[in-house]
Each structure stands twice: as C-alpha cells, then as structure tokens.
N, CA, C and O of each residue as an XYZ file, in Angstrom:
600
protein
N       0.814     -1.200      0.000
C       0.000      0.000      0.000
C       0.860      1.267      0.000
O       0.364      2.220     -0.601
N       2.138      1.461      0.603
C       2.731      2.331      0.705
C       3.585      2.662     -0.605
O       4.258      3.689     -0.690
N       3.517      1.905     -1.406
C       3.878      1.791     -2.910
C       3.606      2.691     -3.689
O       4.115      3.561     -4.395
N       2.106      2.005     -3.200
C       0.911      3.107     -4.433
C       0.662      4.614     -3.737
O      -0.340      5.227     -4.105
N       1.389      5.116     -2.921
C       1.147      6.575     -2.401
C       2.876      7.284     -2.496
O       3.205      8.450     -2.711
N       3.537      6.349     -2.302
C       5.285      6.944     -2.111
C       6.056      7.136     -3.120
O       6.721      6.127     -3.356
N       6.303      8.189     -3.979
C       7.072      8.591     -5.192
C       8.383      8.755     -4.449
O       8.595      9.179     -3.313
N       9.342      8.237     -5.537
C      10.763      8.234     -4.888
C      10.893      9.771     -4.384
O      11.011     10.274     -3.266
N      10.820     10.298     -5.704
C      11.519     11.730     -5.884
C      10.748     12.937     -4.459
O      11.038     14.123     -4.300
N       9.586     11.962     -3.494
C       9.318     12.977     -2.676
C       9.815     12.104     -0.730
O       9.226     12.132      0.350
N      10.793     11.627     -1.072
C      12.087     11.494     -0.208
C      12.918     12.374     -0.418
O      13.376     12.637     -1.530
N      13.266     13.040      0.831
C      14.666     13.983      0.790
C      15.365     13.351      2.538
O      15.001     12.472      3.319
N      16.147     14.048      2.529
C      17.318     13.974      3.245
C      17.537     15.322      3.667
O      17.849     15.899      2.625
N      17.554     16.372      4.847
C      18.258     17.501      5.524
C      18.840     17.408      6.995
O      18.408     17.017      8.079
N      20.155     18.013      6.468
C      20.806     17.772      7.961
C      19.836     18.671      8.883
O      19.469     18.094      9.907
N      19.393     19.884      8.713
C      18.525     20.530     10.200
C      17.630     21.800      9.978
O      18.252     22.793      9.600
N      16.771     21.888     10.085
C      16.189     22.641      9.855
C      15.872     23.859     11.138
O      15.991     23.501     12.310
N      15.432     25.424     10.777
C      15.245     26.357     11.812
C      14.467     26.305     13.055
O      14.879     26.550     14.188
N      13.188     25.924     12.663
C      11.940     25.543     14.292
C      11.431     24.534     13.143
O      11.890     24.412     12.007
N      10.274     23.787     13.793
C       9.312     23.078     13.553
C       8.479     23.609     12.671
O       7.947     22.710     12.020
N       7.994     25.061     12.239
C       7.653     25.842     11.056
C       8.475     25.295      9.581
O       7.881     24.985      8.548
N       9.689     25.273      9.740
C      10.561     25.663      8.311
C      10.583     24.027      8.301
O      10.633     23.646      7.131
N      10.556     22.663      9.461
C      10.435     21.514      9.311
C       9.018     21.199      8.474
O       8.784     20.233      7.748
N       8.362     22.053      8.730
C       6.903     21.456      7.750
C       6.673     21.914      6.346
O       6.101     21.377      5.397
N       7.463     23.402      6.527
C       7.413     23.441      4.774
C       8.311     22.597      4.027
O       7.969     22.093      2.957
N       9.661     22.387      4.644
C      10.563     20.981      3.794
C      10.036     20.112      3.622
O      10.113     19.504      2.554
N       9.131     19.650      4.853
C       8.646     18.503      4.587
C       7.353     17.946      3.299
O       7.328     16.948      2.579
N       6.497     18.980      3.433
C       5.733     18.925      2.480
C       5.566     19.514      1.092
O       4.770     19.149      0.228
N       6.603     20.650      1.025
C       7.155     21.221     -0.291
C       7.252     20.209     -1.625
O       6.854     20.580     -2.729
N       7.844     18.857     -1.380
C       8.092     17.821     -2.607
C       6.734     17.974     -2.964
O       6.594     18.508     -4.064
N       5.640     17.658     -2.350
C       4.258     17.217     -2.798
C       3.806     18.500     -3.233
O       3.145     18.475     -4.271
N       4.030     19.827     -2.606
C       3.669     20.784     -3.095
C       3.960     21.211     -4.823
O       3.243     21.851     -5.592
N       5.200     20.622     -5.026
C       6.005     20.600     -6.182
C       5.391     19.699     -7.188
O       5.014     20.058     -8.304
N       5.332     18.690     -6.780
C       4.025     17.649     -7.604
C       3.015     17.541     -7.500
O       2.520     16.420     -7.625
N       2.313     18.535     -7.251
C       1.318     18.847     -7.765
C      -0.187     18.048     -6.850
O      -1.325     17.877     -7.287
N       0.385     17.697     -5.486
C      -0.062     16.626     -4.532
C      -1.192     17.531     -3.646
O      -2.296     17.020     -3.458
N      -0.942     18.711     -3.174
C      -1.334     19.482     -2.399
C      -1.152     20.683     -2.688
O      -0.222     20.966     -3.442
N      -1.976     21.672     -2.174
C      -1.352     22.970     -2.447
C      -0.808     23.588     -1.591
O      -0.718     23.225     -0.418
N      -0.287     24.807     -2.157
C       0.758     25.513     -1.026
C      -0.302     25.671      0.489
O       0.056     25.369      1.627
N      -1.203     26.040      0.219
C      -2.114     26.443      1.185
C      -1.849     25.002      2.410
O      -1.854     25.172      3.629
N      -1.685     23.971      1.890
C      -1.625     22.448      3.099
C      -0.479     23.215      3.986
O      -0.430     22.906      5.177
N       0.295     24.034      3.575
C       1.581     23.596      4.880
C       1.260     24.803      5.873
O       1.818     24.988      6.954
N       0.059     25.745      5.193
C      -0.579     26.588      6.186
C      -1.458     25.827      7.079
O      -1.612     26.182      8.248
N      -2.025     24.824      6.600
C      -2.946     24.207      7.122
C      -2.608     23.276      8.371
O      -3.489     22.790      9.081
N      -1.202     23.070      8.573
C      -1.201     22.179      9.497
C      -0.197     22.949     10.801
O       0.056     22.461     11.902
N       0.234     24.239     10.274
C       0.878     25.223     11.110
C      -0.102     25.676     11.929
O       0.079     25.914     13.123
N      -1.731     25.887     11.021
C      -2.631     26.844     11.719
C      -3.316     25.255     13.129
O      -4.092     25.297     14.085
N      -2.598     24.261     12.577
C      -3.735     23.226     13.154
C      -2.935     22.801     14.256
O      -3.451     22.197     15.196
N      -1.550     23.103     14.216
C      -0.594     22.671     15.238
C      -0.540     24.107     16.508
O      -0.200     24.054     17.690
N      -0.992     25.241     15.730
C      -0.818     25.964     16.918
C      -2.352     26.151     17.866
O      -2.421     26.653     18.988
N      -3.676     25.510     16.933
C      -4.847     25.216     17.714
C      -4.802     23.835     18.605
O      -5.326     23.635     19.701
N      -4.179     23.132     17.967
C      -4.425     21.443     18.785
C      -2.668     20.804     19.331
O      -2.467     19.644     19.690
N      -1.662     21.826     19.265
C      -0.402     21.168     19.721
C      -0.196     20.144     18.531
O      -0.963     19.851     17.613
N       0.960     19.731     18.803
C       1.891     19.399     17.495
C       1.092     17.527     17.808
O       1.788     16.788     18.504
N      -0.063     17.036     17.357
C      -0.997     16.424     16.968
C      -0.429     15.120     16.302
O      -0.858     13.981     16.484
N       0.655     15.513     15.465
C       1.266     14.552     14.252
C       2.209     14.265     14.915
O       3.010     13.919     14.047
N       2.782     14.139     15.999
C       4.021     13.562     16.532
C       3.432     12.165     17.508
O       2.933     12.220     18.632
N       3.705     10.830     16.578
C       3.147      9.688     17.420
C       4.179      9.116     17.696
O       4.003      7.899     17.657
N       5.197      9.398     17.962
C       6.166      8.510     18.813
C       7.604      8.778     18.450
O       7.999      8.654     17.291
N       8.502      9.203     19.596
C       9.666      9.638     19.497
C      10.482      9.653     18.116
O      10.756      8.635     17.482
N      10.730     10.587     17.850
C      11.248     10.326     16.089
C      10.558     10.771     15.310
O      10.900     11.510     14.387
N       9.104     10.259     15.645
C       8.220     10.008     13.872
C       6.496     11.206     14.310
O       5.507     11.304     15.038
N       7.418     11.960     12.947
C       5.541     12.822     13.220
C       5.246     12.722     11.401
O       5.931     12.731     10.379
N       3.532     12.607     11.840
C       3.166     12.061     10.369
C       2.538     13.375     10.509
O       1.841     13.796     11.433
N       2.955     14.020      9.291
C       2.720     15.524      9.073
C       1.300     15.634      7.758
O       1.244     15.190      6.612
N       0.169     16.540      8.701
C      -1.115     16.052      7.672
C      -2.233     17.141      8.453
O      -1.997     17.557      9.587
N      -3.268     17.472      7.811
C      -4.158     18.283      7.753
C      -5.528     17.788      7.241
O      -5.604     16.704      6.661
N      -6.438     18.440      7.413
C      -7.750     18.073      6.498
C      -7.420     18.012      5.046
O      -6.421     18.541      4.559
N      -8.436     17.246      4.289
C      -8.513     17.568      3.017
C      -8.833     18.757      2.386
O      -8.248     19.252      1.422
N      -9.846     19.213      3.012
C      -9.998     20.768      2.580
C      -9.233     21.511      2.557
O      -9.404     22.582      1.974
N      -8.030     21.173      3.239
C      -7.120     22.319      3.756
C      -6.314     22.199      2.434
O      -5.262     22.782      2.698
N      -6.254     21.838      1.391
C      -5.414     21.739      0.237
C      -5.071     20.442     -0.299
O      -4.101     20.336     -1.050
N      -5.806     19.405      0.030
C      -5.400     18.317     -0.634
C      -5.942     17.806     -2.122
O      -7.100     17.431     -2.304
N      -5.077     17.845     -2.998
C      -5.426     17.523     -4.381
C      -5.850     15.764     -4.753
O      -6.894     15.165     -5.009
N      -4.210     15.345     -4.592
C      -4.230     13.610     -4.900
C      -3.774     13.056     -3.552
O      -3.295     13.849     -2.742
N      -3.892     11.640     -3.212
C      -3.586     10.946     -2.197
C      -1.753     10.745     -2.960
O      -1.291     10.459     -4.065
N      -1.204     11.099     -1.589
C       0.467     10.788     -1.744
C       1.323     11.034     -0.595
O       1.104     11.916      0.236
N       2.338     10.200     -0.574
C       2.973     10.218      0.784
C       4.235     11.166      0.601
O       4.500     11.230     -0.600
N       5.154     11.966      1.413
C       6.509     12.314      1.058
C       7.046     12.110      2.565
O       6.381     12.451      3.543
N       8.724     11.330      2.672
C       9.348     11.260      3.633
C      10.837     12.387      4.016
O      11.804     12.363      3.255
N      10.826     13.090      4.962
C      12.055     13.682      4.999
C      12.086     13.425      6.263
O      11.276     13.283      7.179
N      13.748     13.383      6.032
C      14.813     12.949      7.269
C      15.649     13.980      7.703
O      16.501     14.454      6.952
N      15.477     14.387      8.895
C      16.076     15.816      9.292
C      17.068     14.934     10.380
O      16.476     14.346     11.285
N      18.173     14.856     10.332
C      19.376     14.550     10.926
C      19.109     15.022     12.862
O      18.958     14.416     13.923
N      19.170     16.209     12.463
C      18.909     16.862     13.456
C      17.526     16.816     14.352
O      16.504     17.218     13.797
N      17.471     16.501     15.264
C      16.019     16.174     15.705
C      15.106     17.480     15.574
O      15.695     18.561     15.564
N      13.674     17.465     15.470
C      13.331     18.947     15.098
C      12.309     18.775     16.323
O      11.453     17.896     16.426
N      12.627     19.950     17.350
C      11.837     20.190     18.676
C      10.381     20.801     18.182
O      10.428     21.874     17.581
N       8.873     20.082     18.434
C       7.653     20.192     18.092
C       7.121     21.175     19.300
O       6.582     22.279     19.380
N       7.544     20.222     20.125
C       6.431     20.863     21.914
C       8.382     21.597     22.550
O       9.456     21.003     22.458
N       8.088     23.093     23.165
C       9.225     23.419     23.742
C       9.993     22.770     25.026
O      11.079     23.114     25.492
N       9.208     21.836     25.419
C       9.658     20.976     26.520
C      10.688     19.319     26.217
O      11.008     18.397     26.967
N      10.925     19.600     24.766
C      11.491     18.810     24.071
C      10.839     17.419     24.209
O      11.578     16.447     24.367
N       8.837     17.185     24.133
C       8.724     15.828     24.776
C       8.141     15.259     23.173
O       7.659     14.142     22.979
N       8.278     16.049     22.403
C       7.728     15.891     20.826
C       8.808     16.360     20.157
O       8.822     17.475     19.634
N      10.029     15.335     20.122
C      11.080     15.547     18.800
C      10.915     14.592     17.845
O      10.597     13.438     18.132
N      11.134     15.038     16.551
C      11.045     14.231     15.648
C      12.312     14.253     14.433
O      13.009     15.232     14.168
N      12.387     12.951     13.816
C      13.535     13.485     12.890
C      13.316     12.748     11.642
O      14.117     12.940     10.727
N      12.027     11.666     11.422
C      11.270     10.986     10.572
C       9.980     12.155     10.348
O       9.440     12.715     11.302
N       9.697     12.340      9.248
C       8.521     13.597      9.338
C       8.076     12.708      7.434
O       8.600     12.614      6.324
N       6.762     12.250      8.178
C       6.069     11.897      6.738
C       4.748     12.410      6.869
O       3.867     12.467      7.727
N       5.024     12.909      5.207
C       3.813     13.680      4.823
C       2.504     12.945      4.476
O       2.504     11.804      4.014
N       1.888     13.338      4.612
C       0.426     12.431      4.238
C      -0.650     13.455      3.266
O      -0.855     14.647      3.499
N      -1.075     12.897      2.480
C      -2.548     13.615      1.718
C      -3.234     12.618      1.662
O      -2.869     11.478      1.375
N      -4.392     13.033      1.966
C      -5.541     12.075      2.263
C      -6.759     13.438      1.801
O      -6.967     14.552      2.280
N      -7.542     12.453      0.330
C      -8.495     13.601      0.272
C      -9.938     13.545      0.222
O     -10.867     14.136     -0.329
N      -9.671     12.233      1.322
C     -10.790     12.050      2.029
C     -10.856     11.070      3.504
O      -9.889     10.331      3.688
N     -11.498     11.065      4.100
C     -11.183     10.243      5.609
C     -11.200      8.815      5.467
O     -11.335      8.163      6.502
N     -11.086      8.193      4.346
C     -10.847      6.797      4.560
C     -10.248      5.904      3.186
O     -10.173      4.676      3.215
N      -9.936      6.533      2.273
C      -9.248      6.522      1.409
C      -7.554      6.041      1.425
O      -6.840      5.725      0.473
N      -7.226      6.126      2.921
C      -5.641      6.126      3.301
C      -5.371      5.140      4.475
O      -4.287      5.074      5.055
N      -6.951      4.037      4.902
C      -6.713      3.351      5.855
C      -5.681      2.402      6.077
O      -5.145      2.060      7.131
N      -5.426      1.909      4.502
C      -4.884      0.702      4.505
C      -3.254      1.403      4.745
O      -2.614      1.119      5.758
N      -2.737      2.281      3.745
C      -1.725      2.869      3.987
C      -1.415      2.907      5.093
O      -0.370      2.317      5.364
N      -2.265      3.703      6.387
C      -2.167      4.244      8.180
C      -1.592      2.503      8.476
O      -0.431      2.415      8.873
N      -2.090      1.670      8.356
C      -2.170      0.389      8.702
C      -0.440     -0.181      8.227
O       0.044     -0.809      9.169
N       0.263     -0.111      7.343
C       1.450     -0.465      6.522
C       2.686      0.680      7.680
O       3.668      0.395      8.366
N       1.902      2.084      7.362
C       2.696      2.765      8.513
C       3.285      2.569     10.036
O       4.388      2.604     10.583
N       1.877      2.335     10.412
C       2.230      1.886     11.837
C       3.139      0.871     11.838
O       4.220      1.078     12.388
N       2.830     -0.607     11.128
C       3.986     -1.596     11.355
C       5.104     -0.562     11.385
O       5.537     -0.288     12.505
N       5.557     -0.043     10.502
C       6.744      0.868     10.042
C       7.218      1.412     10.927
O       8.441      1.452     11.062
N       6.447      1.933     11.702
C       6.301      3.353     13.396
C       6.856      2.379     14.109
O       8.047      2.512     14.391
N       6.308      1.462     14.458
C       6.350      0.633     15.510
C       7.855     -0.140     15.831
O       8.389     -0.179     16.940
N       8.377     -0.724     14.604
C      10.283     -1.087     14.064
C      10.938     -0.106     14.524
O      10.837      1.022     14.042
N      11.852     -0.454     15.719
C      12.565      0.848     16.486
C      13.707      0.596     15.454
O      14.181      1.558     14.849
N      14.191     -0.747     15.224
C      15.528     -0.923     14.494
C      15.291      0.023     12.902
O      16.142      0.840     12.550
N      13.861     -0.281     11.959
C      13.920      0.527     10.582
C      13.896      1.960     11.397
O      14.597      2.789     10.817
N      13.312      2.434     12.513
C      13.234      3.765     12.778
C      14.759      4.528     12.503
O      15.000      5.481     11.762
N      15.732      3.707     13.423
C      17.067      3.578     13.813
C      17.764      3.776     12.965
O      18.624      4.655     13.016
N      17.588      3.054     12.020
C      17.832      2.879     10.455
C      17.931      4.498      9.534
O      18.843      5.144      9.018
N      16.242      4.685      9.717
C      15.775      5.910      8.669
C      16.507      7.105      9.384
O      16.912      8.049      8.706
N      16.677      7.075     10.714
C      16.645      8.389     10.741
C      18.151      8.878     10.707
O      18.475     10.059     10.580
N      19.323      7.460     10.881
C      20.376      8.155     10.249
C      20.775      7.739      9.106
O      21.977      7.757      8.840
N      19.905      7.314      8.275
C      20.754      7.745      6.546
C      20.680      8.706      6.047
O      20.039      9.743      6.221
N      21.831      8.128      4.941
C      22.194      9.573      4.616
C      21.909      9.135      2.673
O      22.594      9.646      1.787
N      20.905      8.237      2.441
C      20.903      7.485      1.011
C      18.989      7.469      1.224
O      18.153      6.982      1.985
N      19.050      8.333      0.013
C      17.649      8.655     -0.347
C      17.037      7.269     -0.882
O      15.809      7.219     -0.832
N      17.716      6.102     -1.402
C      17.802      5.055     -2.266
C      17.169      4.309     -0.828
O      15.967      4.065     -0.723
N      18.023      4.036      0.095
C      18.430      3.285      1.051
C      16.468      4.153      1.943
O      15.659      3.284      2.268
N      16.085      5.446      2.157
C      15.201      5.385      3.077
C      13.657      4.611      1.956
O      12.682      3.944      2.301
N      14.017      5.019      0.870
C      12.835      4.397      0.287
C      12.750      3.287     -0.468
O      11.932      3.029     -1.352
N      13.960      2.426      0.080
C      13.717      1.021     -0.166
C      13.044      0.416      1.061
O      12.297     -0.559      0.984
N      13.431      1.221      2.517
C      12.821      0.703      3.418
C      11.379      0.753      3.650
O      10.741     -0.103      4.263
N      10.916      1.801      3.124
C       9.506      2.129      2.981
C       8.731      1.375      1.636
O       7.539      1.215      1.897
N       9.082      0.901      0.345
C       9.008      0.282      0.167
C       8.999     -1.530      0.243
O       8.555     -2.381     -0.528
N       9.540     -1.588      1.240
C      10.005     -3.217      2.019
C       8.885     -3.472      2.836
O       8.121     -4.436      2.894
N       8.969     -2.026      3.675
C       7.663     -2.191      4.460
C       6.235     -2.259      4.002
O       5.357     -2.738      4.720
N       5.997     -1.757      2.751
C       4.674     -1.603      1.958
C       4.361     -3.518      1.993
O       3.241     -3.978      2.216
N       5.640     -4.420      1.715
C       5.401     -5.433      1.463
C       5.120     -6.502      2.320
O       4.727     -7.604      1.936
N       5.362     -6.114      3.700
C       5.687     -6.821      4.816
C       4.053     -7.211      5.245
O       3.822     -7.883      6.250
C-alpha cells in the first residue's frame, strides 16, 4: 500500500532545519512541487498545530505531518524527509522528531490501509534507527518500500 502513495523523488534527506515551522514546509514542499497538495496544506497544518499542539508527533522520532482535506489536498500521496537533526515540536522537548512523513488524504478513509502499513513501520525501532540516520535517499525508500510489502 505504501507503494501506491510513495514517489521516490518525494524522499529527501536535511541535515537541520530552523523551528518546527521551516520543518513542515521541507517537509511537504516535494508534494507541493508535484502537484499533490497545495501551497495552502503547509498553512494548514501550522494553523492546526498551533490550535491542537503538534498532533502529528506519534512517537519519538516520527511525526506524520497532515491536515484536512480541505485544507489543500489535491491527490492521495505520501513524502518522507529525514532531518538529521532532531526537530523540537512541543518546547519541553517531549515531541522531537527526525522521521517527518507527509500524508494527503483527500478524504477520511481513502488512506486506511496505507495508516495500517505505517504503523507496522512506526512501531520497528531498528527501521526507525535505520531511517533516521541515513544519509541514502535510495536506502530510506527502499525501506519504505520493504515495508509496503511486509
């Protein structure tokens, strides 16, 4: 499932980014670029993180970065970036992340099976371990691909 949503070319790799702001436009910019979402999504989840707290951070490392559909979602598609540097969400440092995958979903159940392929994924401290220090764009989305299959 994670196949049919994950384009290579919207894997990147950054050693660190400024706050948790400039982490969400990297992060979702690829999709913005293809035509996945519109610019308006990476407003959408800034305006949604400073109403509901940083929401998308499910477990040390990994925040799945995502918004309503309304909020700009065109096509269903995933993008992964790897920020070296851990990127502080909540100022108490209890929401760092350094796995940040994007999600479009452009509708509420359209992406179950995907959420489902993810979690296994979330859950692998060793692939976590893995993703979050490479430094081979090849290497994070073969793992995400591996996992689509698992």
């Amino acid at each position: 499932m994670i196949a049919e949503m994950l384009k290579k070319e919207n894997v990147q790799i950054v050693e660190s980014v400024a706050d948790w702001k400039e982490a969400i436009h990297v992060a979702v910019q690829p999709l913005v670029d293809g035509g996945y979402v519109e610019a308006r999504y990476i407003d959408g989840i800034i305006e949604n993180t400073y109403a509901m707290g940083p929401y998308y951070v499910l477990i040390d490392d990994v925040a799945l970065l995502h918004a309503r559909p309304e909020q700009g979602c065109i096509e269903k598609q995933l993008g992964v970036t790897i920020v070296h540097e851990p990127v502080h969400f909540a100022e108490d440092g209890s929401k760092d992340a350094r796995l940040l995958v994007t999600l479009s979903a452009t509708d509420g159940e359209g992406h179950i099976a995907v959420m489902g392929a993810l979690a296994s994924l979330f859950m692998n401290e060793e692939k976590i371990a893995t993703l979050v220090k490479s430094n081979s764009v090849d290497e994070v989305y073969e793992i995400f691909m591996n996992s689509s299959e698992e």
